[in-house]
N, C-alpha and C positions, 0 to 999 in steps of 0.2 A: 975588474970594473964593478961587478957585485958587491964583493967588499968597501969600495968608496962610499957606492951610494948610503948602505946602512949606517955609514959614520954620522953621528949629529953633526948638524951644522952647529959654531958658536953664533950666529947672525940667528938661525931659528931658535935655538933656544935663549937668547936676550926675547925675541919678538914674541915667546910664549911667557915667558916670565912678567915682562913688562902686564901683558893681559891680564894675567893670570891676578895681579896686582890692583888691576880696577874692580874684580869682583867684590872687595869690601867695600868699596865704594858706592857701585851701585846698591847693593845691599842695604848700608847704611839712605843711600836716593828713596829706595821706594819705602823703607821705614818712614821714613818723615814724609815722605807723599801723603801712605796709611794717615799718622799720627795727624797731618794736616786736615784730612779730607771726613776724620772722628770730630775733630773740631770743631770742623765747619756744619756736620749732622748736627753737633749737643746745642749750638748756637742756633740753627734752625728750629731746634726745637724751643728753645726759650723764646725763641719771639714767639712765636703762635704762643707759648702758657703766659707770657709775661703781657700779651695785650688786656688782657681780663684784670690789671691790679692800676691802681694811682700809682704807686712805686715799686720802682721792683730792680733786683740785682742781679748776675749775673756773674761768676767765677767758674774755675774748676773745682771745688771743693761742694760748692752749695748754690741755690736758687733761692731767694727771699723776694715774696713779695705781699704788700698792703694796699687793705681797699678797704675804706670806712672802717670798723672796728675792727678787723681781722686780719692776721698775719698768720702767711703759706710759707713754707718752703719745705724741700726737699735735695733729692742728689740728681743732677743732671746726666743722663745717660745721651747717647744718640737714639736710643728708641722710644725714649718718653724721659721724665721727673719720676723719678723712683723714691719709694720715704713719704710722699709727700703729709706733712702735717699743718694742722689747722691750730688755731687759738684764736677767745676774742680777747679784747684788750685787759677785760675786766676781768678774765682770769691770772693778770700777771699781776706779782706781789713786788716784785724791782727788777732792772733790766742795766747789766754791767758790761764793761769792756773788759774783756781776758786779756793781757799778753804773755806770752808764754805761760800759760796758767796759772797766772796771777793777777788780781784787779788792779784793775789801772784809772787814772783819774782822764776822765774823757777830754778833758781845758787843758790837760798839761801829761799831753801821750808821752812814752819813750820814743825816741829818733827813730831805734832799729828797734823789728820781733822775730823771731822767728815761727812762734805758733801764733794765730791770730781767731779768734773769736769775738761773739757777742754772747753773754750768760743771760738769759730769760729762764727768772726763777716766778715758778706758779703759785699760787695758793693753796696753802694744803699739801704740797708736793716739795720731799726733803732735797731731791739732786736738780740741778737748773739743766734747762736747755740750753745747747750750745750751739750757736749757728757758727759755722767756717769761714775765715775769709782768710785770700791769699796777700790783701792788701791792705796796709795798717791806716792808711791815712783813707781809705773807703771805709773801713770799717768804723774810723772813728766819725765821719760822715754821718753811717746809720747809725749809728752808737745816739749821737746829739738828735738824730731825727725820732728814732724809735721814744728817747726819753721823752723827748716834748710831745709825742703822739700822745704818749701812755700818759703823762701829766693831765694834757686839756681834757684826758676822757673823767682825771678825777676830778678835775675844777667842775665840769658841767655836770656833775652825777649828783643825786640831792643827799642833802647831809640829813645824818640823824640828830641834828637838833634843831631848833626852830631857829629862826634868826633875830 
């Protein structure tokens, strides 16, 4: 009788198996719980920095935002905006659309990108800034808004010559 009892059952070993099978499962559960709950932190945090601009973005790659002459952005963490950089308008020399690391014409985007950026090239300064974005048709959004910002700042700026 000894002897029987130590024999595996096959009914117990399916019912440990089967279990043993959801552990990737939950596994892969509370990963994405994590990864959701990182999200909802970086997102909390962009609303409180993102109250303080006229306009302002939001991605995983980057934060951009404007207020009168000046554009912020940074890298969005769950504990803060990390990066963060400032410019006024008047330091920018031209402001392009990347895709895939190549300029692109803002009126006539490609369909699909895979890299996505905006290039803010400085005055004086040979490599441009590159802002992130994970989406091509937002990006070309601020693509059109940043160009018409930086525009009206040179329409109202006084010229050097007399009129």
């Amino acid at each position: 009788m000894l002897k029987r009892e130590q024999k595996n059952h096959p009914f117990l070993n399916f019912r440990m198996t089967r279990g043993l099978l959801w552990l990737p499962l939950l596994a892969v559960f509370i990963g994405l719980a994590w990864a959701g709950w990182n999200e909802y932190q970086k997102l909390e945090v962009y609303r409180g920095w993102a109250e303080q601009f006229d306009r302002a973005k939001f991605d995983i790659y980057a934060v951009l935002g404007q207020k009168g002459d000046d554009l912020t952005w940074g890298k969005p963490t769950r504990k803060g905006i990390l990066n963060l950089q400032t410019l006024d308008r008047q330091q920018i020399e031209s402001i392009h659309l990347l895709v895939d690391r190549q300029a692109a014409n803002l009126e006539t985007p490609p369909a699909k990108a895979r890299r996505v950026a905006i290039a803010v090239r400085l005055l004086n300064v040979e490599k441009p800034i590159e802002i992130p974005f994970t989406d091509l048709d937002l990006a070309v959004q601020w693509g059109k808004f940043l160009e018409q910002w930086w525009r009206s700042q040179k329409r109202d700026a006084p010229s050097d010559t007399p009129p």
